[in-house]
KOLGULUM-334867 format. One record per residue: x, y, z of N, C-alpha, C in turn. Coordinates in steps of 0.05 Angstrom, whole numbers, plus 5000, padded with zeros to 4 digits. Example, Ala and Ser with C-alpha at 12.3 -4.5 7.8 and 13.67 -1.06 7.14 Angstrom:
! KOLGULUM-334867
526448865156524649105156526449345156
525749555142527349795143525850015157
This chain:
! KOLGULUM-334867
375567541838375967651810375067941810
375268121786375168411786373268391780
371168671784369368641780368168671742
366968381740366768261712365668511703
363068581713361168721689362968951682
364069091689365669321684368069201676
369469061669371768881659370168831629
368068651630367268641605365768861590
365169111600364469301578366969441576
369269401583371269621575372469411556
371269191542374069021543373269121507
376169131489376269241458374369121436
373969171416372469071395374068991371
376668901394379368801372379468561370
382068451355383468221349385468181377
385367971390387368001410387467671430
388867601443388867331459388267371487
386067211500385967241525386967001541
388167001565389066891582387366841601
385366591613383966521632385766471658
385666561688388166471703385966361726
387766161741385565981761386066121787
385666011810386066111842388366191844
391466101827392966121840394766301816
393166331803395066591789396566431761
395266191757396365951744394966021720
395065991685394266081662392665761661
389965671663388665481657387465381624
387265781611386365641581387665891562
387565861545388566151523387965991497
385166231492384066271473385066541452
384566561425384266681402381766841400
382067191389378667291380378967501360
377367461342376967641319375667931340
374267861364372668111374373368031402
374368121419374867971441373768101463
370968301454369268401479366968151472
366068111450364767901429364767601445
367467581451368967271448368867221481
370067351498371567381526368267371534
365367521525363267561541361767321532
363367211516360366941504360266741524
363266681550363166571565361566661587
360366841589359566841613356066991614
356266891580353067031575350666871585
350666661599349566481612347766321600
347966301572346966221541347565851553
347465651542348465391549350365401531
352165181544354965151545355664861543
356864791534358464491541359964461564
360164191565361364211594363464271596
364764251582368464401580368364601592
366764751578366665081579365365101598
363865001618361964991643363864971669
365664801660367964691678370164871678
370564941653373265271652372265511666
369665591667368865791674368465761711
367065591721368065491745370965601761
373165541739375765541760376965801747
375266041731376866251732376966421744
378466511755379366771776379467081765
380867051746382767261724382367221697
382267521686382767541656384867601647
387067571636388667721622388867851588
389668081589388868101551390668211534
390768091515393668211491390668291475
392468471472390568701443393068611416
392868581398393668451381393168691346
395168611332394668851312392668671286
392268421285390868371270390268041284
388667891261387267571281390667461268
391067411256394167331242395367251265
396367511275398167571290397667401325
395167491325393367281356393867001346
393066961320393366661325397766441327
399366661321401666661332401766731363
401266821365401666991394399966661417
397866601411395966401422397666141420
399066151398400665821401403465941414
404066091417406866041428405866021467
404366251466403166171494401465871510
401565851494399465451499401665351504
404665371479406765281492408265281507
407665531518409865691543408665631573
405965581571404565551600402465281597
402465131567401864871573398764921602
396665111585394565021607393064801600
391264711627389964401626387864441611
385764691606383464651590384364791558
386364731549387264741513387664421508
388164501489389164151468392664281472
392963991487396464001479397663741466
399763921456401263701441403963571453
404163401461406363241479408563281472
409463251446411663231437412063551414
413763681427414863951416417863891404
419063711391422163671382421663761355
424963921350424664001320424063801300
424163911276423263661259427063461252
426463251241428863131234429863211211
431563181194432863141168433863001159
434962971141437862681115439363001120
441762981127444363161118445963071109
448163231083449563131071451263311077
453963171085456663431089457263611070
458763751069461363851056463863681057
464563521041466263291048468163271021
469963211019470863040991469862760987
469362691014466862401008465162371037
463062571016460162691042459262471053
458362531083456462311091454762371093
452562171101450062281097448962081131
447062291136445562271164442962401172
442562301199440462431216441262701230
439562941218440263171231437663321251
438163421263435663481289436963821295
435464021300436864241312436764431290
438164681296438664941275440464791261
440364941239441664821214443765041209
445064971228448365181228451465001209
450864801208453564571202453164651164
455664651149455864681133454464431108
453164371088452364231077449664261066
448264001056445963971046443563821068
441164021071439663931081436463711066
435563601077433663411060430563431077
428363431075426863391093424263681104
423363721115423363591140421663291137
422963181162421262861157419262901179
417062751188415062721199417062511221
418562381227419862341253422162111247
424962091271426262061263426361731245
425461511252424661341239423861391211
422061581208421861491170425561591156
427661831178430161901161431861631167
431861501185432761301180432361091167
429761061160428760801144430560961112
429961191108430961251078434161181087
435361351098438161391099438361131092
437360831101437660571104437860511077
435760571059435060541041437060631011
438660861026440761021007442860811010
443360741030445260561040445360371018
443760251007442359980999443660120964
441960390963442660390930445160460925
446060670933448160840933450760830947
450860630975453660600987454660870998
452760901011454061251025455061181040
456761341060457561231081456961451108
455661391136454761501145456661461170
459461491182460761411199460961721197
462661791229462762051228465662031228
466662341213469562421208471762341220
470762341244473362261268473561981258
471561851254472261471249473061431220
471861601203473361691177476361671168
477361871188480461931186481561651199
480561511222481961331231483461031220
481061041202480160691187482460581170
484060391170485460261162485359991145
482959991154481359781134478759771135
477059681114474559701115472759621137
470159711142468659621169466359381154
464959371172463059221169460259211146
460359561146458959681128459459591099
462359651095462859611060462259221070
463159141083462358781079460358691074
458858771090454558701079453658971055
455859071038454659161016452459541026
453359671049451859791048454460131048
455860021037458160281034459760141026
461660371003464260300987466360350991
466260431027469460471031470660601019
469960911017471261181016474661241027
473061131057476061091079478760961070
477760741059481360691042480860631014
480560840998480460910977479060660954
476760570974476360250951474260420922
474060630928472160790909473161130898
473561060867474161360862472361570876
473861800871472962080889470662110874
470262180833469362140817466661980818
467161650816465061490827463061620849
464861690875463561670899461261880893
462862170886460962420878459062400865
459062270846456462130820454561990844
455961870860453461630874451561860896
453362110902452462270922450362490909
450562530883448762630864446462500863
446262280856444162010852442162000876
443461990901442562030920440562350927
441662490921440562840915437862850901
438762630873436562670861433962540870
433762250885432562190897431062220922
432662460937431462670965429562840952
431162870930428963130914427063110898
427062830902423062660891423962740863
426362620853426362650825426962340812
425662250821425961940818425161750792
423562000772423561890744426161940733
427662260734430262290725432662120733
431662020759433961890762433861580748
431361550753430861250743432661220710
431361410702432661520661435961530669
437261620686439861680691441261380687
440461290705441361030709440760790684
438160790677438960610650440860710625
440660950630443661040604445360950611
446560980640449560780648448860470650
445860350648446260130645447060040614
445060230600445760160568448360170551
450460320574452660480572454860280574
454460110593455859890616455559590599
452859620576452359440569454159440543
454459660529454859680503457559590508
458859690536461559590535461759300546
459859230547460658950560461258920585
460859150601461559200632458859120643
458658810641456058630646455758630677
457858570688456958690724456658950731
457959140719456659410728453559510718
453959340687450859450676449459150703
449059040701447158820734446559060759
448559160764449359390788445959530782
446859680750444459890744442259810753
441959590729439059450736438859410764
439059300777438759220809437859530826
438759770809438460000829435460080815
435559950786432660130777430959890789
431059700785428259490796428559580827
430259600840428759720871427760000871
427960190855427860400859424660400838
423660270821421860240814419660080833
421359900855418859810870418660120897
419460290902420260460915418160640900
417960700875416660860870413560770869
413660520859409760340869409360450889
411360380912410060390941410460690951
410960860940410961150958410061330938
410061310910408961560898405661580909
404761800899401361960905401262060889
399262040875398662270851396962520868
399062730877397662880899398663170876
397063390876397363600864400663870879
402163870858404663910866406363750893
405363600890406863320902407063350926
405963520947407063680967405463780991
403963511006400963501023402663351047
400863421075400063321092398063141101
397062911105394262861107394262861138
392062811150392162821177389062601195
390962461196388762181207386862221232
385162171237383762181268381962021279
382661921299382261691319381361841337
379361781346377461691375376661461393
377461391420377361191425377761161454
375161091471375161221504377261321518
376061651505377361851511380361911506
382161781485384461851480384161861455
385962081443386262171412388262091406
387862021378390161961359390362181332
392062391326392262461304393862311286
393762211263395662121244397262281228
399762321233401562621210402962401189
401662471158402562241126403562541112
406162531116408062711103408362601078
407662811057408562721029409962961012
412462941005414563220993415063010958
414163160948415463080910413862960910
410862850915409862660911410662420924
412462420938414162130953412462190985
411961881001410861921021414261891033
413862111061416962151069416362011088
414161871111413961761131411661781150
411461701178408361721182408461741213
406261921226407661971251404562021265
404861821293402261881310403262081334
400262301332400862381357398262411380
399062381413396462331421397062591442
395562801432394962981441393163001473
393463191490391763261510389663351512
387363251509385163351506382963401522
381463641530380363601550377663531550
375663421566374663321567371463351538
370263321532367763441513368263541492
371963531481372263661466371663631430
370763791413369663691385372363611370
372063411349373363421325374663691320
373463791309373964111296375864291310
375064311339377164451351379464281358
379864051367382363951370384263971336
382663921307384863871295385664141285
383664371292384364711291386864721308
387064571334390064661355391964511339
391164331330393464181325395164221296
393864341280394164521256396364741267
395364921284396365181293399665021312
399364901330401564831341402964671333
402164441316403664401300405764531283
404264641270405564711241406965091251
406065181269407565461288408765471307
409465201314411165201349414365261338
415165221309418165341312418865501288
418165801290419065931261420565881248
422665811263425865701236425065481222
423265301226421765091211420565111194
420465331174417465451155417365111136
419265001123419664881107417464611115
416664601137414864341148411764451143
411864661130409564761133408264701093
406764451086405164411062404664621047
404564531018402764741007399364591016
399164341011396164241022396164081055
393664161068393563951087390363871083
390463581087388563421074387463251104
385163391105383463331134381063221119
379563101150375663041135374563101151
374163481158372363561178373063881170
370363951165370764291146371564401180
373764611180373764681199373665031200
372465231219370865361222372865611217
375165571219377365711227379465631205
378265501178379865411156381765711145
380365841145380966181118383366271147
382766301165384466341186386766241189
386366031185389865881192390865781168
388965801140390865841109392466031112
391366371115392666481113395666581128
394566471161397266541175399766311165
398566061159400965861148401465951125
400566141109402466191079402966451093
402866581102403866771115406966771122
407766541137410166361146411266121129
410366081114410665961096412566051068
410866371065412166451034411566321014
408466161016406766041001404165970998
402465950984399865830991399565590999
397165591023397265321039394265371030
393065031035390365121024389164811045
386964841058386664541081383864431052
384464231052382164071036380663921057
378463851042376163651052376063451026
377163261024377263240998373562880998
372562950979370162810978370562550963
372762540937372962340925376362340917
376362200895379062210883381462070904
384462130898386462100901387262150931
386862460934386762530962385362400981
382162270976380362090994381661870998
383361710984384061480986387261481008
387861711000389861731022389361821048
387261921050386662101079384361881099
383761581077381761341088385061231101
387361241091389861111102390961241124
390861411127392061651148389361551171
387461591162385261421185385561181194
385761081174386460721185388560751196
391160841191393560901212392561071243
391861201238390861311266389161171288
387060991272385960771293388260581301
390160471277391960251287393760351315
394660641302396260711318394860761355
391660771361390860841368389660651400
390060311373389560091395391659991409
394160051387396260061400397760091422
396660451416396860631451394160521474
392760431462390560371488391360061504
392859891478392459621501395159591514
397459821509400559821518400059701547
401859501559402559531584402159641618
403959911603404260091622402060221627
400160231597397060381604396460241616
395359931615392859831622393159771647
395759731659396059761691395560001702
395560211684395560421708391760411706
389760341687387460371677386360101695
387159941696385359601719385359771744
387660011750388760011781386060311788
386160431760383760691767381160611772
379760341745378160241746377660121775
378859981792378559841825378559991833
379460291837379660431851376060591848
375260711832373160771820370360631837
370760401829368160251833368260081852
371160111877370660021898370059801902
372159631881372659321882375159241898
373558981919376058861934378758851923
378558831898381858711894382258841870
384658851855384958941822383358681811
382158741795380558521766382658391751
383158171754384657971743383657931714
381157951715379357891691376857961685
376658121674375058361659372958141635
370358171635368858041611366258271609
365558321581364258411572362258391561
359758401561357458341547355458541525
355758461512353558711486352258481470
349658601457347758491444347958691415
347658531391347358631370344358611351
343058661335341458621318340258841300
338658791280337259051264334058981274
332859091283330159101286329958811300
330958641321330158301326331858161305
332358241286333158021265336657941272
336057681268339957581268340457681298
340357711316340957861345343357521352
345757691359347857651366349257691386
350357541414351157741429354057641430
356057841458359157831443359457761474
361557651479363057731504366657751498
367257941507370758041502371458061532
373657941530375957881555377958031559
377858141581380358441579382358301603
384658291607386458241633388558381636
390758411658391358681660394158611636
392958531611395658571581393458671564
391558711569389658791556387658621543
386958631514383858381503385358181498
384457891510384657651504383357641491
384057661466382357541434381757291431
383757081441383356811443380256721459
379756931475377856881491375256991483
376157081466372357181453371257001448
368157071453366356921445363757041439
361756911409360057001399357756791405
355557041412352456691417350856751399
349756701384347056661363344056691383
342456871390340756901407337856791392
337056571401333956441391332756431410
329956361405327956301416326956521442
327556771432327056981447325057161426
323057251439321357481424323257761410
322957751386325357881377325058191387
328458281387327758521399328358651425
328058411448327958401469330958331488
331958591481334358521497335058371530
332658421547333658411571333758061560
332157981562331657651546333857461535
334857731510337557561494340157611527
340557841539342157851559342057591581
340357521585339457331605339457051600
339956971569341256821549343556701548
344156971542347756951524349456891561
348957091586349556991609348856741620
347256591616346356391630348656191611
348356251587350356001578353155981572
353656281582357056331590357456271604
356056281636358156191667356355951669
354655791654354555521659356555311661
357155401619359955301616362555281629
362455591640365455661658364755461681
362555351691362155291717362954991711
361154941693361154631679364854531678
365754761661369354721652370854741681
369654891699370954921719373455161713
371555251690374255481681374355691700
376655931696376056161711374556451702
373256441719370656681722371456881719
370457161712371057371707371057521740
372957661743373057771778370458031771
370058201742368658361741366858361717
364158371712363158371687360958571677
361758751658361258961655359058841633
355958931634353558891619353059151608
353059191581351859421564349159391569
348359611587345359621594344959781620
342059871632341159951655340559741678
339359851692337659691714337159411705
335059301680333659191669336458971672
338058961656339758811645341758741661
341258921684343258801705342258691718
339658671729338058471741338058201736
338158151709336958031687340357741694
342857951700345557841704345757671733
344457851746343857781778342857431781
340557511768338957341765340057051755
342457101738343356761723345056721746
346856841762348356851787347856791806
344856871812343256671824342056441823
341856361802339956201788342855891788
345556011781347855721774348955751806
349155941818349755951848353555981843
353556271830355956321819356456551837
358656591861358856771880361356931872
362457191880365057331877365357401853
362857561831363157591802360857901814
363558071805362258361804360858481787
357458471785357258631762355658991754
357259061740356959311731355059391707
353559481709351159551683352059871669
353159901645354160121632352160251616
350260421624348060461596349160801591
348560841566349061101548347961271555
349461541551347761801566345861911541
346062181550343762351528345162351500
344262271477344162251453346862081447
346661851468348861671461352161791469
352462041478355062121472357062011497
359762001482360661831511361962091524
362061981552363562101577360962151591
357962081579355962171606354461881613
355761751612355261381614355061411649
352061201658351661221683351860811687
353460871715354360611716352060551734
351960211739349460181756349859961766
349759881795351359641817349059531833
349559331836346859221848346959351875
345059421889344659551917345159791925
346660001903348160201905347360321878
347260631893345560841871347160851844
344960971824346660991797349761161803
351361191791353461331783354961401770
356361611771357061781745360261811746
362161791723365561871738366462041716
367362211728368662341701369162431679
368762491661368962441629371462431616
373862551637375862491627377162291655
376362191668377662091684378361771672
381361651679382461361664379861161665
378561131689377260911692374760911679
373761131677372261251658372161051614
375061191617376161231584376360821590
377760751607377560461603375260271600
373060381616370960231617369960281585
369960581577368960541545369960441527
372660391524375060261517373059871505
372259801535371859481537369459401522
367759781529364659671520364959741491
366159971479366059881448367459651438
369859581451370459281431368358981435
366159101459364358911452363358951434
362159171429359659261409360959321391
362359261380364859241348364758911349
364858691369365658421359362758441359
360858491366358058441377356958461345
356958681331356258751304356558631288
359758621286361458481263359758171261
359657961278358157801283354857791272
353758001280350958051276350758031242
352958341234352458321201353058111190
354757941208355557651187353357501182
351757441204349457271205346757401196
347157641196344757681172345257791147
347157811137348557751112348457471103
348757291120347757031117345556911103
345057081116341856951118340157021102
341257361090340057461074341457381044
342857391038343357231023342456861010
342356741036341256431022337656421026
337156601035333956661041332656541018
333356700996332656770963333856420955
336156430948337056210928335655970943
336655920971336055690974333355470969
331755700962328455570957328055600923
329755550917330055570879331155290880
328655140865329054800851331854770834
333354680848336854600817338854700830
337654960846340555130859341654970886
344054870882345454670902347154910922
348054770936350754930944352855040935
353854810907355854940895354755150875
351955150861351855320841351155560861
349555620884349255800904352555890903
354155810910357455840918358156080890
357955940858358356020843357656300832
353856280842352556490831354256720844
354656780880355856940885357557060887
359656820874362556920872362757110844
361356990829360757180804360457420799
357757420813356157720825357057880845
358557760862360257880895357357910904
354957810902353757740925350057830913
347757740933345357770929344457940911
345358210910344758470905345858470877
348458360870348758370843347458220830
347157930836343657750819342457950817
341057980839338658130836338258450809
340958490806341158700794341958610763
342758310760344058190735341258190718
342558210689339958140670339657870667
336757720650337857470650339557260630
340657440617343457390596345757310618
346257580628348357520654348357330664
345957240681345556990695346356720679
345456750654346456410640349256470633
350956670638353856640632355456560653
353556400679355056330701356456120693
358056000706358755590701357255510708
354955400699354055100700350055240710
349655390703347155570699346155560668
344255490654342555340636341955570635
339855620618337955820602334855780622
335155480626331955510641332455530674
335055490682335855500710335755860715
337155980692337456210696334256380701
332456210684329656420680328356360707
328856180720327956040746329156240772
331256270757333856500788332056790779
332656920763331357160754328157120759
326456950747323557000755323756960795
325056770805325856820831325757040854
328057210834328257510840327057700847
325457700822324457950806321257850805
320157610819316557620825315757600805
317357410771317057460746316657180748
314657010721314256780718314956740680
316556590675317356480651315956250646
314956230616312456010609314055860592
């Protein structure tokens, strides 16, 4: 490399993008800087660092530098380059295809379709949609109200008699004239008005021609109406948002050993247009904040002719540092104000908890596919230097609050991924509470008893949430039932819990460490959180349990069913506890002196 110290005092006190290049002349990262003598020297000020940035700095060779006329302008300049040279230490985004559309010809009887590409073809465009599936589900949907017809021209001119389409009711056969020109145009309007989220006007449109149809006694056409407003009214339940100028992005986010899920919940007129996961490249240590900052910028700037995909709102749950930055360059390109929310309560929260829950769904989805988890059993054997691929993967975690209710899980992974059928939950007693190696040494001993007892099949590998202690502790029941050819692996948490610095631990063989982005890595954390998710879930059940009949059950009169009653009432302990004692005698079958008995119960109060 040149020589730095003189590289970095000449370097500007501008706006501009630098290019990191590795041994081979190869662009490894490209970053954005408001000061880029500021920005370019913070790497190498020897200050601590994350490991990303520990690991980027390692493989740079070269600087390269655009001086830039304002940050605006760098932060265009930064996404087209991420896309042009795709380096390994940025966030990339997999999929770069234009956005889709609904197009409607220029026709004397328009069709209507899926459009992709510049928008050179004569007609009406609709959209953009978030991917091609939500323009088909609508197009489907137009089909249903309207009878469009979506065949192309050439099969148009050919048709001699109707196709299949007008038979199952989803087109009127334009092609041999089963539908005035008149009619057809009205239905292609209807359709217009409903692309263009005007779906109360249209709704009002349509009962005048029902009331219209009725007055004349045109009793099957006025049925027609109705039939278009009752679907188009369940259409509007299920997709309106009361979102401010109708006209947001939300954006979902999943974490989950080591693969990301962003969730893209397109909403234009207030109508949700469709819903789209994407699982970005991420490199290893990387924060919240900066991945959904790349994904903001390359998203919504990888194709200028696209301004129209660009929100007036995008609705995230993570203040991001670089918000005022990339409002302004997206209304910049836009020709509008864009504004990113954090939103705390309301309308927007309830949609952006959905865009999350889609992003986990979408998230376990991509983790237990197939094609992943073969290539993830084959990294994992390879890793940890097991005779064979693992047929069968079992997992162990312990749950509790302070000793109390302590629960442990075991989850079954095989190479299709979790055998759910095969879970199993143990209730841990007669252990000094608290004491995990104990409940471990437990919940094992009376898992491969059974398997031994059933003669069932054994796990080829069994991964223990824990250190040294707990893997001993595994050894030990293995020895103890005289259970041979069961590999086990001890997974304990690194510094402040964070994952990717998880040290594995093998009987006879030193601790060890793999990767943070490496598969076998992301899979092993993959197995140990869906223990410690069944492990929990379990735990809170049983001391929710418990905490709940603690109280009632030692109250003279209170049976099972009035216990049953009190809580269904209250939705549970906390609301008794919080009821007056009026409330309480308005249960079924709760007295005045039963009630003073539940409440003095409570509340450490005695009634005379």
């Amino acid at each position: 490399m040149r020589n730095l110290k003189a590289f970095l005092t000449n370097l500007p006190n501008r706006a501009g993008v630098y290019q990191m290049l590795g041994e081979k002349g190869e662009v490894i990262y490209v970053g954005k800087a408001k000061d880029l003598k500021k920005r370019v020297g913070s790497y190498f000020s020897g200050r601590a660092k994350d490991p990303k940035t520990l690991s980027l700095v390692k493989h740079i060779n070269d600087i390269d530098i655009t001086v830039t006329s304002s940050e605006n302008e760098a932060v265009l300049l930064e996404c087209n380059l991420i896309k042009q040279h795709r380096p390994r230490y940025n966030i990339l985004l997999r999929d770069d295809k234009s956005y889709p559309y609904i197009f409607i010809s220029n026709h004397d009887y328009p069709r209507i379709d899926l459009y992709r590409g510049a928008r050179k073809k004569n007609g009406k465009y609709f959209g953009p949609y978030p991917s091609s599936l939500a323009v088909r589900e609508t197009i489907s949907l137009l089909q249903k109200l309207f009878h469009l017809r979506t065949c192309t021209d050439s099969f148009y001119e050919t048709r001699t008699r109707p196709c299949l389409l007008y038979q199952i009711g989803r087109c009127s056969g334009p092609c041999v004239d089963l539908i005035p020109k008149e009619e057809y145009t009205h239905n292609i309007q209807l359709a217009m008005l409903f692309l263009q989220g005007k779906s109360d006007e249209l709704v009002e449109l349509l009962q005048q021609h029902m009331e219209t149809a009725s007055k004349e006694q045109q009793f099957e056409v006025a049925a027609h109406y109705r039939d278009q407003i009752n679907r188009l009214r369940q259409i509007q339940n299920r997709q309106y948002v009361n979102v401010e100028d109708g006209d947001a992005d939300m954006l979902g986010f999943a974490m989950q050993a080591g693969v990301i899920c962003v969730q893209l919940i397109s909403m234009r007129h207030g109508q949700v247009l469709g819903s789209r996961s994407y699982f970005p490249s991420v490199p290893a240590h990387t924060d919240k904040n900066e991945i959904l900052s790349s994904f903001i910028s390359q998203h919504y700037l990888h194709d200028p002719t696209h301004i129209e995909s660009i929100p007036k709102q995008i609705i995230i749950d993570a203040k991001l540092n670089e918000a005022n930055l990339l409002e302004d360059v997206l209304a910049q390109q836009a020709n509008h104000t864009v504004k990113i929310h954090v939103p705390m309560r309301g309308d927007r929260k309830k949609w952006l908890e959905m865009a999350n829950n889609s992003a986990k769904q979408s998230l376990a989805a991509q983790l237990i596919s197939k094609i992943n988890m073969q290539e993830r059993i084959m990294a994992l054997q390879k890793a940890l230097e097991l005779p064979k691929i693992p047929a069968r993967i079992e997992c162990f975690d312990i749950s509790h609050s302070m000793g109390e209710a302590s629960v442990a899980s075991c989850v079954v992974f095989n190479k299709e991924g979790p055998m759910k059928a095969d879970y199993r939950r143990f209730n841990i007693t007669d252990i000094t509470p608290g004491d995990d190696v104990a409940a471990m040494h437990q919940v094992l001993k009376r898992r491969f008893k059974k398997l031994k007892q059933e003669a069932a099949s054994m796990p080829d590998l069994a991964l223990i949430d824990g250190g040294k202690t707990q893997l001993g502790a595994a050894q030990q029941v293995l020895d103890e039932l005289e259970i041979k050819g069961v590999n086990l692996v001890g997974v304990s948490k690194g510094p402040g819990r964070k994952p990717g610095f998880e040290t594995l631990h093998r009987i006879g063989k030193p601790p060890m460490h793999l990767g943070a982005d490496t598969i076998a890595l992301h899979f092993i954390q993959q197995i140990r959180d869906e223990a410690h998710r069944f492990a929990i879930t379990g735990h809170r059940q049983r001391r929710d349990k418990a905490r709940k009949q603690s109280t009632l059950e030692f109250i003279p009169g209170i049976g099972a069913k009035r216990r049953r009653e009190l809580l269904r009432y209250f939705g549970g302990i906390q609301g008794i506890s919080h009821a007056s004692l009026e409330e309480i005698e308005k249960v079924p079958g709760i007295s005045r002196s039963l009630a003073e008995k539940i409440f003095a119960a409570l509340h450490d109060a005695t009634y005379i």
